[in-house]
N, C-alpha and C positions, 0 to 999 in steps of 0.2 A: 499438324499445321492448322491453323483456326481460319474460320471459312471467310473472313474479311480477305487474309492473305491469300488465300483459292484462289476469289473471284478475281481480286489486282491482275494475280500472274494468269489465271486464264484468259482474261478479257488482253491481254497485252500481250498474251503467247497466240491470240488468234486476230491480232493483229487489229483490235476494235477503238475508237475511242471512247470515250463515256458516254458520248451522246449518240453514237450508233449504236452500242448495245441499247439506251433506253429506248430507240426508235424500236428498235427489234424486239424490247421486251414492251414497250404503250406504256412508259413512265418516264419520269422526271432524268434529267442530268444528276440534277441534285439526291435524287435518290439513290444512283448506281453509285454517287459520291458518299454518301453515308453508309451504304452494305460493305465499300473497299475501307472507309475505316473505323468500321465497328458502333459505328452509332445507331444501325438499325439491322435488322436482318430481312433477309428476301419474305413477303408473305408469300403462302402455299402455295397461290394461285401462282405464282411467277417460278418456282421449283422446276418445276419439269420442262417449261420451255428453256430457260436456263443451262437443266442438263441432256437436253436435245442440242440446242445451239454449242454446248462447249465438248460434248460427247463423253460425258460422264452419266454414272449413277448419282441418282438424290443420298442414297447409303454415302457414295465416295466422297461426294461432296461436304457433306455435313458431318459426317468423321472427322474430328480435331484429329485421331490418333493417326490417321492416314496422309503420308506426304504429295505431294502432287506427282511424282514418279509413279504411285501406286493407283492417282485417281487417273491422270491422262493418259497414262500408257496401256493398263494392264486392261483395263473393261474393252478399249477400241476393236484388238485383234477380236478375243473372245466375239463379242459382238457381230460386226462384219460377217465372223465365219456361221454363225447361227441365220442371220438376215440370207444368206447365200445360202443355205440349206432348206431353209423355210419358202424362197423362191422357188428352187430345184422344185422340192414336194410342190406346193404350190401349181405349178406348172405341169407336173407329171401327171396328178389330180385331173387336173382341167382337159388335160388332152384327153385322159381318160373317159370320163363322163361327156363328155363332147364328142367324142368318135363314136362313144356305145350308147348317144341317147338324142337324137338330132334334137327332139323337143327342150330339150333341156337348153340346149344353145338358146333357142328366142324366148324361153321363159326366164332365165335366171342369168342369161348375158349378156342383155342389149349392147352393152360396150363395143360387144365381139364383134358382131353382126356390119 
């Protein structure tokens, strides 16, 4: 599926109109109106917010060979369950070094405090 058709059915599968996605990307109507029909493509700097905002891979995304079943469905679960593990550790860490190092709490976690 070519990435003009992507952006159309992402941006209307997450329920946006053209002018809220530009508010959310700091660009033009008329520009989310050219990348949905192929008259320009996203520049790099707009990519990643992009595929933060729709919950895709930049790979999924700009794969003509990949359908939007493969780009919205498959990367979300995978993801999620890594961000949840990465928390867990994350956490298990912190408790860690924080129980067995008081100093370490007000040098390296004002937040905490």
């Amino acid at each position: 599926m070519p990435l003009p058709e992507k952006l159309l059915t992402l941006r209307k599968r997450s329920g946006l109109f053209q002018e809220a996605l530009a508010e959310k990307l700091e660009i033009s109507r008329q520009t989310v109106s050219r990348w949905e029909l192929g008259a320009a493509q996203p520049e790099a700097g707009k990519l990643l917010p992009l595929c933060r905002l729709f919950g895709v891979t930049a790979e999924s995304l700009l794969d003509d060979a990949r359908n939007l079943a493969q780009v919205a469905e498959a990367p979300a679960g995978k993801r999620a369950s890594r961000c949840l593990r990465a928390l867990v550790l994350a956490g298990v860490g912190l408790a860690g070094n924080v129980s067995s190092s008081p100093g370490w709490r007000r040098s390296h976690a004002p937040c905490l405090l």
